[in-house]
N, C-alpha and C positions, 0 to 999 in steps of 0.2 A: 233753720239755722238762726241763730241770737246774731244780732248785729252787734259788731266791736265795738268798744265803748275807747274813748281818748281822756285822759285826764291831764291835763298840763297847768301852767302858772311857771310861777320867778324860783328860784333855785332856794331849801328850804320851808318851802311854806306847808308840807304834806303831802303831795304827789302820791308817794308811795304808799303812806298811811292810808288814803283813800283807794288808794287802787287795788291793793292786797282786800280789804276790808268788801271792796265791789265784788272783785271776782270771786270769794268766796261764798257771798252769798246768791250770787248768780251760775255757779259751779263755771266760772270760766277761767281761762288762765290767762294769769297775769305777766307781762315783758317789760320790762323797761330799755328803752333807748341808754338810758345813762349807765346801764349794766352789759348791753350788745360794745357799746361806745369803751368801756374799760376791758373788753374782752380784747379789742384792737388797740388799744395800747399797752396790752400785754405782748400782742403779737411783737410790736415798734418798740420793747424792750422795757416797758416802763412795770413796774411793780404795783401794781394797781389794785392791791386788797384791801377790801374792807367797806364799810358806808360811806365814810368820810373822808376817802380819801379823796375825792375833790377838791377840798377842802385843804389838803397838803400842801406843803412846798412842790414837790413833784407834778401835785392834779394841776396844778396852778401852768407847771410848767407842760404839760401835754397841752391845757389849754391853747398856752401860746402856739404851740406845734400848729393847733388845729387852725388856727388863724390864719397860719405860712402856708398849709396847704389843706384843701377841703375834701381830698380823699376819703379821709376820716367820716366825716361829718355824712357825705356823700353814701358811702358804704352802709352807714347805719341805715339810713334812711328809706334806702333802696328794700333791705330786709323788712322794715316796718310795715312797708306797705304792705310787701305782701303776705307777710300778718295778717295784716288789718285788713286784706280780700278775700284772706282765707277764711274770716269771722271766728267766731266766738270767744275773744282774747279782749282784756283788757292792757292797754297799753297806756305808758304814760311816757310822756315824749313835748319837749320843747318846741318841736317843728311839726309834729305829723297835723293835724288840726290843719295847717294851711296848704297840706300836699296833698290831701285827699276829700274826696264828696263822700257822703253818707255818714252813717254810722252816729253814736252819741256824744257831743265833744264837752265837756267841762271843763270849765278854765277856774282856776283858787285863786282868788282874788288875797292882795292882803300887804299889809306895809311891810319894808326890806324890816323896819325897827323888830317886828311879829315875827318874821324871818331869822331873824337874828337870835331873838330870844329863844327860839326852839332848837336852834344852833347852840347853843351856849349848855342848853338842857344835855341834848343827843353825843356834843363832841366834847365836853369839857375846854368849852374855849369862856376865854371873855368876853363880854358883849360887844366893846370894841374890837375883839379880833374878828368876831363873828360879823358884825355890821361891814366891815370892811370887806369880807373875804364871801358878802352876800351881793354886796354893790358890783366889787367888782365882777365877777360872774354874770349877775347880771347885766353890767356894761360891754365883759368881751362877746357872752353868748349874743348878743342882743346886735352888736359890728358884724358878727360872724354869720349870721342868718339874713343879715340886710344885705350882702357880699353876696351870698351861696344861691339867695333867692326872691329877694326884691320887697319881703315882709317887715311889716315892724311888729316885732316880739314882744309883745305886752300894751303893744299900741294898739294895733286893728283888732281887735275880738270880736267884729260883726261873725266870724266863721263859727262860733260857737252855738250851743243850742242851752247852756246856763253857764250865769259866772257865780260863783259863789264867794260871797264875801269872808273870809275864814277869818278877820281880827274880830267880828262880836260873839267868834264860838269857840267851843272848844271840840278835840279831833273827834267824838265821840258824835256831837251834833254836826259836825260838816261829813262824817261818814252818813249817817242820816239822810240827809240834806241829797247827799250823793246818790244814796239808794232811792230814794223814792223821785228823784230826776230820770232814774234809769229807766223804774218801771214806769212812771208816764208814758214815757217817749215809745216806750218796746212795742 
């Protein structure tokens, strides 16, 4: 069995990009926490389609939800893992990296500014709106995992096995970068 690969970082920076791109060429399947996470606030009534809908008035406000109460947050997490014991899944996920031993963790390193500007690219925002609506995310998710579980979310990286600096590349080299960390490690 292939051991699970973890891909995480600050909201925007490629997550996804990199993780579709992993499992495909390692024939694994790919999950996102932030797609399990919009499946339950479908359930909690919220209308939750699309990429970018984080990014909304509404994502914004589940946000907050998730703050009032950690059920949410809680329930993803609980599925991830065991994903991520069931093996051969690429997941990418905010928190799992500090819930679990084993397996391949890479963290994308990269400025909110970098952030922003891929934002702007993907959702038709402006830079300002993007900058703002990366900070913040960043700021809630970042209260909300020091609450839920005693980490600091962008702070401690010792749990990882590479950080990738994604502002001196572009997605094509930090998928790259991605791939040949995996087969290292495998």
């Amino acid at each position: 069995m292939i051991k699970s690969i973890i891909i995480s970082g600050p909201p925007a920076i490629g997550k996804t990009t990199v993780a579709k791109a992993v499992a495909e060429e390692f024939n694994l399947t790919h999950l996102s926490g932030g797609d399990i996470l919009k499946e339950l606030a479908q359930e909690d009534g919220f209308e939750s389609g699309g990429d970018d809908w984080w990014d909304t008035e509404e994502g914004m406000n589940f946000l907050n939800k998730r703050q009032a109460d950690s059920k949410f947050d809680k329930k993803v997490d609980e599925k991830l893992k065991k994903y991520f014991l069931d093996g051969n899944v690429v997941i990418t996920s905010y928190t799992l990296p500090w819930l679990v031993e084993g397996g391949i963790k890479i963290w994308l390193a990269g400025t909110k500014e970098n952030s922003a500007q891929r934002m702007t690219a993907r959702d038709n925002l402006t830079k300002n709106e993007a900058l703002d609506i990366v900070q913040k995310r960043y700021q809630e998710n970042k209260k909300i995992y020091k609450a839920l579980y005693g980490f600091e979310f962008g702070e401690d990286l010792s749990v990882f096995d590479k950080i990738i600096e994604t502002d001196s590349y572009d997605a094509s080299q930090v998928i790259d970068l991605a791939k040949s960390t995996v087969r290292d490690l495998f």
